[in-house]
C-alpha positions in Angstrom: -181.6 -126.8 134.5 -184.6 -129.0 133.9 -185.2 -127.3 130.0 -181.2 -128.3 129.5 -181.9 -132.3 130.5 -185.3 -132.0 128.4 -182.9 -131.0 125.4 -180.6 -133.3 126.3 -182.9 -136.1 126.4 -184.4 -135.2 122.6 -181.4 -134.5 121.1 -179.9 -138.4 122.6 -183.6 -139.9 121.8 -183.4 -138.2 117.9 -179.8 -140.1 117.8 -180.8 -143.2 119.1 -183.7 -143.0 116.2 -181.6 -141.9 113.9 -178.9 -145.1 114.5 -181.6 -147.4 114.2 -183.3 -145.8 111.2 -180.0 -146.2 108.9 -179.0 -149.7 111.1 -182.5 -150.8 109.3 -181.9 -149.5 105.9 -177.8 -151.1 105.7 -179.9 -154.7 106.7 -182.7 -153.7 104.0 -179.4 -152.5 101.6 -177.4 -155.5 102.7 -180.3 -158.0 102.3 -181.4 -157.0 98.8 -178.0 -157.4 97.6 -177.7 -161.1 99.1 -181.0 -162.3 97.6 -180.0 -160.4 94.5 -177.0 -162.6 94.0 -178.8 -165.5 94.2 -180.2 -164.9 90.6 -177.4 -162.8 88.9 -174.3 -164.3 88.0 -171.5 -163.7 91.0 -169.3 -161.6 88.5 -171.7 -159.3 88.2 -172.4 -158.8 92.1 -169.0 -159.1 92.9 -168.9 -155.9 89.9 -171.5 -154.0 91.9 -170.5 -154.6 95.5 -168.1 -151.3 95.3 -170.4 -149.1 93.8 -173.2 -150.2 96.5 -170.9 -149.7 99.2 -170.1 -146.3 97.7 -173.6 -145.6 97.5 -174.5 -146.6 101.2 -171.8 -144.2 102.3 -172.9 -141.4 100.3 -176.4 -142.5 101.4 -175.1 -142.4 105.4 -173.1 -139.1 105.1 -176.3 -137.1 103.5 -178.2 -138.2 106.4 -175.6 -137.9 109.2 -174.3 -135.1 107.2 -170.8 -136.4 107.5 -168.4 -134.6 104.7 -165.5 -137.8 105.7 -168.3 -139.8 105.1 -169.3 -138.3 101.5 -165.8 -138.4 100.7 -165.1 -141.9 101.1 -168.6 -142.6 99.3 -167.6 -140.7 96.5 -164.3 -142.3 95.8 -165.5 -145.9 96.5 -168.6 -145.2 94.1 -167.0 -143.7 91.1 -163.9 -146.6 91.3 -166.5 -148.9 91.8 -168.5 -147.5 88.8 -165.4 -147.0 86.4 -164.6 -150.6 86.9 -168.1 -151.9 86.3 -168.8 -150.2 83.4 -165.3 -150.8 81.9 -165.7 -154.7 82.2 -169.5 -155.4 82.3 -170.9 -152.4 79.6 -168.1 -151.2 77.4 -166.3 -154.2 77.4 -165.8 -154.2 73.5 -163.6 -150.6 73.6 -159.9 -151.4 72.9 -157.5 -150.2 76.0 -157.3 -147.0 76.0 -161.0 -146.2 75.5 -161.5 -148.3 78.5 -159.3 -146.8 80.4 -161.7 -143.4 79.7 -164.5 -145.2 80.7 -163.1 -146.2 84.1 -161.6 -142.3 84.7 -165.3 -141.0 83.6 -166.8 -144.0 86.4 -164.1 -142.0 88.6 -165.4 -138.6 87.9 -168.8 -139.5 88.5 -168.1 -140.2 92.1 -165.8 -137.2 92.5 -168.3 -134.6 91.5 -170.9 -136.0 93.7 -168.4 -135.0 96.7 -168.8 -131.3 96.2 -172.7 -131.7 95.4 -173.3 -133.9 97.9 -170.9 -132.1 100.7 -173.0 -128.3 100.3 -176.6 -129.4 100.1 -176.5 -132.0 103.0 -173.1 -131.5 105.1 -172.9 -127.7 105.4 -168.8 -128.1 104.3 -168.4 -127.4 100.9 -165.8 -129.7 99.5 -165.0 -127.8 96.1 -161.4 -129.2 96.5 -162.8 -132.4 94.7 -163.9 -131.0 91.7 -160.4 -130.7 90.3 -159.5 -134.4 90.0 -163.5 -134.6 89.0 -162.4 -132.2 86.0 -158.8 -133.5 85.4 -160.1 -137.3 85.1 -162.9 -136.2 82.7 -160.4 -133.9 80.8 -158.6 -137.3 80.6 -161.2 -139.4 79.9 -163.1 -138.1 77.4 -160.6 -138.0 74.9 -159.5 -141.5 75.4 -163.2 -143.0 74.8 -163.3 -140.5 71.9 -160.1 -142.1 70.4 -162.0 -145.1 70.0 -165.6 -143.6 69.1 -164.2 -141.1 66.9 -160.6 -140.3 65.8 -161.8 -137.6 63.9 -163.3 -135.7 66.6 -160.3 -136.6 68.9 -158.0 -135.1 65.7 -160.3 -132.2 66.0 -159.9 -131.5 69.7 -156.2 -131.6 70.0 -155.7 -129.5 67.0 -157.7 -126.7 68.1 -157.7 -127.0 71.9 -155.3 -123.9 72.8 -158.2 -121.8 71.3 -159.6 -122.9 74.6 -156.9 -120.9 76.2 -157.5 -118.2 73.9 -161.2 -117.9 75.1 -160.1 -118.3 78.9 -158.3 -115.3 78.6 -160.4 -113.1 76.2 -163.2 -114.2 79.9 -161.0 -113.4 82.3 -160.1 -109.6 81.0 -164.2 -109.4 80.4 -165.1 -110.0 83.7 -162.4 -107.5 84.9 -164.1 -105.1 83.2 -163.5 -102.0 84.5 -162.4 -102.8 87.9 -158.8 -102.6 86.5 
């Protein structure tokens, strides 16, 4: 009875530590960004403040090892991301190039879920790397129709060869197992 209350009293006191460990790092987080914006133009914080949100949630769910809480951090990081980068970085792109560099922000923050979710929450969340593939799948091709039409001509003359090779793989590996 006595060792039960002992554990029950370190697990609480670890907790208790533990809420005011990150409750001192969202002031630290929260306070850099304020003084921050007092020297960099409010567009540019206002840019940022999705990303750092993202970030502070990807940040909480690692340590709490929260998947929900790496989730969230993921989506609001890459959007946040995407969007910075599209009008504060590659703001020169015509439309659709900048529509590639917002899906690649996205992708970003999707592929940190499944990384993020096995090394620190214990629940794999592979599920997230297919909109992680499809927007970079997406987006690659539409930054590359800016940077270089010829390599974007390339790539969508010769990219059932990709299915070609998929399928010349997948009878490999089967191997003799038939």
């Amino acid at each position: 009875m006595a060792e039960e209350r002992d554990s029950s009293e370190n697990t609480e006191g670890f907790r208790a530590r533990r809420r005011r460990t990150w409750a001192g790092v969202t002031l630290i987080l929260v306070g850099c960004y304020l003084l921050a914006s007092q020297f960099v133009p409010g567009r540019i914080m206002g840019m940022l403040a999705a990303p750092g949100i993202g970030a502070l949630c990807l940040v909480w769910g690692a340590a709490n090892r929260s998947a929900w809480l790496i989730i969230v951090g993921g989506v609001v990081f890459g959007s946040g991301t995407g969007s910075f980068l599209s009008n504060e970085v590659f703001w020169r792109l015509n439309s659709p190039a900048n529509a590639g560099v917002i899906l690649l922000g996205m992708a970003i923050g999707w592929f940190l879920i499944p990384v993020l979710s096995v090394r620190f929450a214990g629940a794999p969340q592979r599920w997230a790397l297919v909109p992680a593939v499809v927007m970079t799948a997406v987006g690659v091709p539409l930054v590359l129709s800016s940077a270089a039409p010829a390599v974007l001509q390339w790539v969508a003359t010769w990219w059932p060869a990709l299915l070609v090779a998929a399928g010349v793989l997948l009878l490999l590996r089967q191997g003799g197992r038939g």
